[in-house]
Structures are given as structure tokens and as C-alpha cells.
C-alpha positions as CSV (number, residue, x, y, z in Angstrom):
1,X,38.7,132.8,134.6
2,X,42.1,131.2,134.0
3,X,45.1,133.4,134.4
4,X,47.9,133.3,132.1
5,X,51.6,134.7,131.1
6,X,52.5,135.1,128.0
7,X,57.2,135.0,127.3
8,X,58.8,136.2,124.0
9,X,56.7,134.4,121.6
10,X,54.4,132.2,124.4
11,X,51.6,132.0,126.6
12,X,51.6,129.8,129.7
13,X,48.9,128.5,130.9
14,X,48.8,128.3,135.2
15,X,46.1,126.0,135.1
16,X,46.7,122.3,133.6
17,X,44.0,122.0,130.6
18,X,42.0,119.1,129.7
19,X,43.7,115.7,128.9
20,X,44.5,114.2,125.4
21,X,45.1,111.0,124.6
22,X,47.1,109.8,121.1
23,X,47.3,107.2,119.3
24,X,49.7,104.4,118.6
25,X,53.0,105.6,117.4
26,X,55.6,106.6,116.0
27,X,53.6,109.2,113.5
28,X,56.1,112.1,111.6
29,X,55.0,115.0,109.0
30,X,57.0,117.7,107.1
31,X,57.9,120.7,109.8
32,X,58.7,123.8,107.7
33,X,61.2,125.7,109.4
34,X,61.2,129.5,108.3
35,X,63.5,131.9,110.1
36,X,64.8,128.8,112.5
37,X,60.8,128.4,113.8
38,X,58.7,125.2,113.1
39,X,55.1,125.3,111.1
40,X,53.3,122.0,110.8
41,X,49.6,121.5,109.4
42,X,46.8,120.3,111.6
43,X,43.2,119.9,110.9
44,X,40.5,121.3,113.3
45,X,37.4,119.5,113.7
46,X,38.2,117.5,110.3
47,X,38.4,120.8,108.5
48,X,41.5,121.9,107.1
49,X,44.5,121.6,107.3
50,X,45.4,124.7,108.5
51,X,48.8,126.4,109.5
52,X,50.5,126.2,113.0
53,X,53.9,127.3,114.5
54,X,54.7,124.8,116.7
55,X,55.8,126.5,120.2
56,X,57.7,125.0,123.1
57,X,57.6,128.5,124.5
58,X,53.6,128.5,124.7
59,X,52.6,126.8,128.0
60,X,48.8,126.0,127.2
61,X,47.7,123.2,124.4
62,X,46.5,125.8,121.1
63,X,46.3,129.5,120.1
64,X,43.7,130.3,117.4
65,X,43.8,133.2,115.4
66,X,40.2,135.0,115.7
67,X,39.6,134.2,111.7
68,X,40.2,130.4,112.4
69,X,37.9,130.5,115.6
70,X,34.6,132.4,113.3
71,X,35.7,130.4,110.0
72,X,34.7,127.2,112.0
73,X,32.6,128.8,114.6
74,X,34.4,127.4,117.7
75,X,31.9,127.6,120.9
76,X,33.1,129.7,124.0
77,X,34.5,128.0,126.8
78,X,35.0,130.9,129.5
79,X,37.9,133.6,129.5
80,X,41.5,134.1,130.3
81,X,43.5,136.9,131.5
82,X,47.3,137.3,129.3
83,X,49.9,138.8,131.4
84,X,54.1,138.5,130.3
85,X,56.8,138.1,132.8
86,X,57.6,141.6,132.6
87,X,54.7,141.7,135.0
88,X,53.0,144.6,133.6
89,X,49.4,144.9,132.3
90,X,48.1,142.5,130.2
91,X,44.8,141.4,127.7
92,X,41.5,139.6,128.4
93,X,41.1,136.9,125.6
94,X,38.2,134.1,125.3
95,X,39.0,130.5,125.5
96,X,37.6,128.3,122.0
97,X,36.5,124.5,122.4
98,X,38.3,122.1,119.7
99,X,36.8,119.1,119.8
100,X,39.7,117.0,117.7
101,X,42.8,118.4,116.3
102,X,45.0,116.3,114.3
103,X,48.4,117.1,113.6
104,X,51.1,114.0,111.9
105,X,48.5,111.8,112.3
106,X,47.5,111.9,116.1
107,X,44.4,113.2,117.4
108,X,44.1,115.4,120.3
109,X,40.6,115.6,121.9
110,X,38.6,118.5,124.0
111,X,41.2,121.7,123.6
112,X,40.7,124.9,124.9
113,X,42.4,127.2,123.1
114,X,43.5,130.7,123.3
115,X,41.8,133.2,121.1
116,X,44.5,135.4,120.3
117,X,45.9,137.4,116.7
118,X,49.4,136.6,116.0
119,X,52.0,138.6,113.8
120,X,52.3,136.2,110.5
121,X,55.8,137.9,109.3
122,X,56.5,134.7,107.5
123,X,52.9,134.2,106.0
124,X,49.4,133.3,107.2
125,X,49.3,131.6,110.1
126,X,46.3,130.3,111.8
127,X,47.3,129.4,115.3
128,X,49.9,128.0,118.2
129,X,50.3,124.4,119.2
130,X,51.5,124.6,122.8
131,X,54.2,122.5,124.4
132,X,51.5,121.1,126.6
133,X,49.3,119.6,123.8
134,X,52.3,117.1,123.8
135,X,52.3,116.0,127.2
136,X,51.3,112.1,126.8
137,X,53.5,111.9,123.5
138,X,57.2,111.9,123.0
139,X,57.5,115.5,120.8
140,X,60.4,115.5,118.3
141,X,61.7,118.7,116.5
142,X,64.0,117.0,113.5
143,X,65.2,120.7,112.6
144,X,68.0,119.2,110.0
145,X,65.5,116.8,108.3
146,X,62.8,119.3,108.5
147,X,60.1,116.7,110.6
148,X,57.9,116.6,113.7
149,X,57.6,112.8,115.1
150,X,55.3,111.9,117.4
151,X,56.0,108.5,119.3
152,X,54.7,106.6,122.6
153,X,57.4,105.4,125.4
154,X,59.7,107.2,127.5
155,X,63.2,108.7,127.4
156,X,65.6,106.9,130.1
157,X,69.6,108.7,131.2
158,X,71.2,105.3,131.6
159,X,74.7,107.8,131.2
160,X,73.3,109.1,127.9
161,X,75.0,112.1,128.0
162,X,72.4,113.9,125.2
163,X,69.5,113.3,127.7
164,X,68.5,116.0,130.2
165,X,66.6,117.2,132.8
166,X,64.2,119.8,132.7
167,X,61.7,121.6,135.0
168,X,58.4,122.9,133.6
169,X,56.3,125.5,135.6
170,X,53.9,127.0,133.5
171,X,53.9,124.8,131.3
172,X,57.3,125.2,129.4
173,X,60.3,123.5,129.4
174,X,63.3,125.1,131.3
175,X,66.7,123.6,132.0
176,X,70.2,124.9,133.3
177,X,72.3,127.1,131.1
178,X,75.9,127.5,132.1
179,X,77.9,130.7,131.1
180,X,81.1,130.7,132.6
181,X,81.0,130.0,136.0
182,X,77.4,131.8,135.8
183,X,73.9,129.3,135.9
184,X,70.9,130.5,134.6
185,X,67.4,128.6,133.8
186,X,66.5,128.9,130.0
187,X,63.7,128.3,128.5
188,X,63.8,126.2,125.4
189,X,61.6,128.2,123.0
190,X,61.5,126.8,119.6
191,X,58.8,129.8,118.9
192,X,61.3,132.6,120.3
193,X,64.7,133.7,118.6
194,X,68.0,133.5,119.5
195,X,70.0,133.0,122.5
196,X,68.4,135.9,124.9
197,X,69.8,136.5,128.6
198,X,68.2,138.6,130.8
199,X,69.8,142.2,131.2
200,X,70.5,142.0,135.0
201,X,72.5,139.2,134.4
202,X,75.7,141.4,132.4
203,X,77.4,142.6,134.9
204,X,78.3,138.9,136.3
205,X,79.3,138.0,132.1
206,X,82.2,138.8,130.1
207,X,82.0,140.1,126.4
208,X,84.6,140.4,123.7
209,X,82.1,142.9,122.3
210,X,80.5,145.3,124.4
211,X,76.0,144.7,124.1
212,X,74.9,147.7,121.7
213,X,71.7,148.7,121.2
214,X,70.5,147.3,117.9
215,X,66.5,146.2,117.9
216,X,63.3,147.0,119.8
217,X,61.7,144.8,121.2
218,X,57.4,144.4,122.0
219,X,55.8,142.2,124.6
220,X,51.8,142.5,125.5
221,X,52.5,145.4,127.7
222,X,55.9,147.0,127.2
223,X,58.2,148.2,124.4
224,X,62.2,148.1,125.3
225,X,65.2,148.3,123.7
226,X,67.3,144.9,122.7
227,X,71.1,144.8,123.0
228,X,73.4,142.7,121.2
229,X,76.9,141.3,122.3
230,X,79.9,138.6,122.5
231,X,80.4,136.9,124.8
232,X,84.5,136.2,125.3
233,X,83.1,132.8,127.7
234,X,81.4,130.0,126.5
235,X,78.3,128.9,127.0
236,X,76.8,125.4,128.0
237,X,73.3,123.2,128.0
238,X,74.4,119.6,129.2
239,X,77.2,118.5,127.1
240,X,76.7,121.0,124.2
241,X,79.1,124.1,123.7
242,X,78.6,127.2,122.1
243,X,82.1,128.7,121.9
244,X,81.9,132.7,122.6
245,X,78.4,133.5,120.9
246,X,76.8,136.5,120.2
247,X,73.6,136.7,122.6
248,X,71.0,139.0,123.2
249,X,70.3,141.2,126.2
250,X,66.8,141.6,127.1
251,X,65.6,143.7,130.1
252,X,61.7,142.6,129.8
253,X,62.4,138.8,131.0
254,X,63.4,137.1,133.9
255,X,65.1,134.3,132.6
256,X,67.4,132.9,129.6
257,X,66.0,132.2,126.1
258,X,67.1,129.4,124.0
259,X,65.5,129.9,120.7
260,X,65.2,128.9,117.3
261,X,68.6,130.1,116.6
262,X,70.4,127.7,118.8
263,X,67.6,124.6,118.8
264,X,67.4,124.7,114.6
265,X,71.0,122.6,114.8
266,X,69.5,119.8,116.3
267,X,66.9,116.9,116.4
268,X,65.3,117.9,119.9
269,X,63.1,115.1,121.7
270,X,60.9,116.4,125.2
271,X,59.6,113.7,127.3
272,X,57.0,115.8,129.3
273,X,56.0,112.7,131.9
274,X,60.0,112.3,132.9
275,X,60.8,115.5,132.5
276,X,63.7,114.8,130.3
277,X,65.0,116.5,127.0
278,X,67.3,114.2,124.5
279,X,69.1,116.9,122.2
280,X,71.1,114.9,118.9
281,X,73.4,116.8,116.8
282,X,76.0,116.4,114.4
283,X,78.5,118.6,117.0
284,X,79.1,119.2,120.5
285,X,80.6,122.6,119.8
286,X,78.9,125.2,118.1
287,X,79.4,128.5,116.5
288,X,76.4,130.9,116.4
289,X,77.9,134.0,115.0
290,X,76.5,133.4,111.5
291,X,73.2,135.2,111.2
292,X,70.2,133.2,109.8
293,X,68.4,135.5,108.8
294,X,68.0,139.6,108.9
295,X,64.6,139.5,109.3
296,X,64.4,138.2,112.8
297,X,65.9,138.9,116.5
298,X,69.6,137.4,115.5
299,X,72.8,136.7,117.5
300,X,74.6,138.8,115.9
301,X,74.3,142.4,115.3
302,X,73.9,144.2,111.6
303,X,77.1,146.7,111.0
304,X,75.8,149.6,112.3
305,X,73.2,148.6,115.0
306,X,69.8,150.4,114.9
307,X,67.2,151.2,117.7
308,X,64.7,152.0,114.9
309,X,64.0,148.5,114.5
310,X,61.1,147.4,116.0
311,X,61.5,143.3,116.5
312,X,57.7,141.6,117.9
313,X,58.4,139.6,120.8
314,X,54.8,138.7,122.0
């Protein structure tokens, strides 16, 4: 039986999964973006195409929906356990054989996936593609011209100051936020919301707007209430500024979230056998005050904040 964790909008797989190798490159395809978060089309077994939120928050290669897994009859192949890094409970759920998926082009060969329902608030939605499924391909996420490319080669520092490093236990990418004086590791999550910082990290921080309570929030195995504040510092990934944002404060998860709100103002490039991020954009400073949308987690609070809102983290 595998064991794995599922994060705001992810699961991570502890154990690597089987290897896929695509082909020549550069391939792109339309990436939807709804609510900041990335669907692309794949087809399963030459069936299809079906609809996927692509996840760099989801440490294993797919998550099926259980529809998907009995509309194609996907075989077995074993169990996993889903835990959350809250550290409490968790679900069994049965691993499904793919034996191709094809997604802008590029096939991807022998994939377990996760069986697992998903909440479609922005319309059917038939599955996950993990961060992992990516690891012998350079992944793009063009969030200003709405494309996924997928490309062979390598990214390379050389002094470029929009490359950076990243660590990736679990499965998921995780680099070094700076807040202040304050360092953090966030994981960059283009299935989770906005900029989230664990709650045990506020009384180091300094706001310009005191955290109110203003969403709830759901994992696998907990419920908890979601704050929302200003920060009056800024904050930092590599060379990129976000001047005195509005950030959520989440007591169910270790670490920092960098989410669709934040990633959807850039073209985003992970190079999973370097262990290097490239992130392009039009700015180096950036003001995240404006809410995208008020049907999501957002960085900034409605008028009168609400604890009667019940936002789905997992």
C-alpha cells in the first residue's frame, strides 16, 4: 500500500511512480484558466479528451474521478492511504492503471493514478495531472497567453535572475519565500488559491490590517477557520516583489502557499531534473490586493468578513 498526503488542493505521493517518457518537443495547447487555476484536455487510453486541472500542488502523476475510472473501466493496481499535513486521519483510495495519457501532444505511458472525487465548482472535471507526470519534460504554465508548453532540454542560472531553485519532497515544488526579514518554504501550487501562510507564523509578521476571520476552510480530515490580512512588509520569491499584500492565514498547514492568485501573473517554467523554476513576467513588483474572483479563497477580504463561508481546500 502506498502512503500519501494530500495539501490545499494536492496529494503527494511518498513513493516515486512509474517512469514516462515524451516525445520530441516543444508541444503547447490552450490552458483554460478559471478562478486563476489551469484545465487542459487529455485523452485516456485514446478515449476522450477529457477535462483536467493541472496541479503543481499534487505530488503523484494523475487523479481520476471515480466516473472517469468505470466510464473506461481502468484495472486496479493496489491501494493508497490519503493523509493532509494537518496530520490527522485520512481516506483509503484505490490506485487505476492508465496505460497512455496524452495531454498537448505528448504521451505519458503506465500511470497509476489516484481514484479520488473532486469538488468541480467551476464545472465537470474528470481528474488531476500531478506535478510529477512532468518530471522528464520542461512544464510551462503561460497564464497571460492562456497555454501549457511542453519542451525537452534543461533550464541553466548563468546569473538569470528569473531562474530559481527549488526543493521537491513529496513530490511538489517548494522554494524560499521572504517576508520581511522572515523565510518561509512555499509551495508553488497552481491548483491552490492565494498567497496562504501558516498561522504560527503571525506573530513574527507585521500587518497594516489586522487577519480577520472571513472563510472556512476543509481539508480530508479537518474543518478550520481562514483569516485574512495586510501585510505592512513586503513579500519576496527570487527577484519578484509583492508590495504589502493581502495573505491568508491558515492554521491546518505547515508551510507557505503560493497559489493561483499570485502564479496566474506569470509564464512559469519547472525543470524537475535541475530542480530549477524560471518565473517571466511583465513586472517585478506586484500588487495583489485586487480580488479575482469572489468565488474562491482570495487575498483580500469581502467588506464584512464571514465565518459562514465554507471555502474546499482538499
Amino acid at each position: 500500500m502506498q502512503v500519501l498526503v494530500v495539501s490545499a488542493l494536492a496529494i503527494l505521493i511518498a513513493v516515486a511512480p512509474p517512469p514516462s517518457r515524451p516525445q520530441s518537443s516543444p508541444h503547447s495547447a490552450p490552458m483554460e484558466v478559471l478562478d486563476g487555476k489551469p484545465y487542459v484536455m487529455a485523452t485516456v487510453n485514446g478515449k476522450g479528451p477529457f477535462r483536467f486541472i493541472l496541479d503543481t500542488g499534487t505530488g503523484g502523476d494523475a487523479i481520476v474521478t471515480s466516473e472517469l475510472a468505470g466510464l473506461l473501466d481502468l484495472p486496479e493496481a493496489g491501494k493508497a492511504h490519503l493523509n493532509d499535513p494537518s496530520g490527522q486521519g485520512g481516506q483509503p483510495a484505490h490506485l487505476r492503471l492508465i496505460d497512455t495519457l496524452s495531454v498537448a501532444g505528448v504521451e505519458f505511458h503506465a500511470i497509476k493514478a489516484i481514484e479520488h472525487q473532486l469538488l468541480n465548482a467551476e464545472g465537470p472535471c474528470d481528474g488531476v495531472l500531478g506535478f510529477t507526470l512532468f518530471k522528464r519534460v520542461l512544464l510551462t504554465l503561460d497564464y497571460p497567453h492562456s497555454r501549457i508548453i511542453l519542451a525537452d532540454g534543461q533550464l541553466e542560472t548563468d546569473g538569470d535572475r528569473r531562474v530559481h531553485a527549488f526543493r521537491m519532497p513529496d513530490g511538489v515544488p517548494i522554494a524560499d519565500l521572504t517576508i520581511g526579514t522572515v523565510h518561509i518554504g512555499a509551495l508553488l501550487d497552481s491548483g491552490g488559491a492565494g498567497l496562504s501562510l501558516p498561522e504560527r507564523l503571525t506573530p513574527q509578521l507585521r500587518f497594516s490590517a489586522e487577519p480577520t476571520v472571513f472563510a472556512r476552510g476543509e481539508s480530508l480530515s479537518s474543518r478550520f477557520s481562514i483569516k485574512a490580512g495586510r501585510l505592512a512588509t513586503d513579500v519576496r520569491l527570487g527577484d519578484i516583489t509583492f508590495d504589502q499584500p493581502w495573505v491568508e492565514i491558515n492554521p491546518a498547514f505547515p508551510l507557505a502557499n503560493f497559489g493561483s492568485v499570485p502564479m496566474q501573473h506569470f509564464e512559469i517554467t519547472f525543470d524537475q531534473q535541475n530542480l530549477l523554476v524560471r518565473i517571466d513576467g511583465p513586472r517585478k513588483h506586484v500588487n495583489l490586493s485586487v480580488t479575482p474572483s469572489p468565488m474562491r479563497l482570495i487575498n483580500q477580504p469581502p467588506e464584512k468578513p464571514s465565518d459562514r463561508a465554507l471555502v474546499p481546500i482538499g
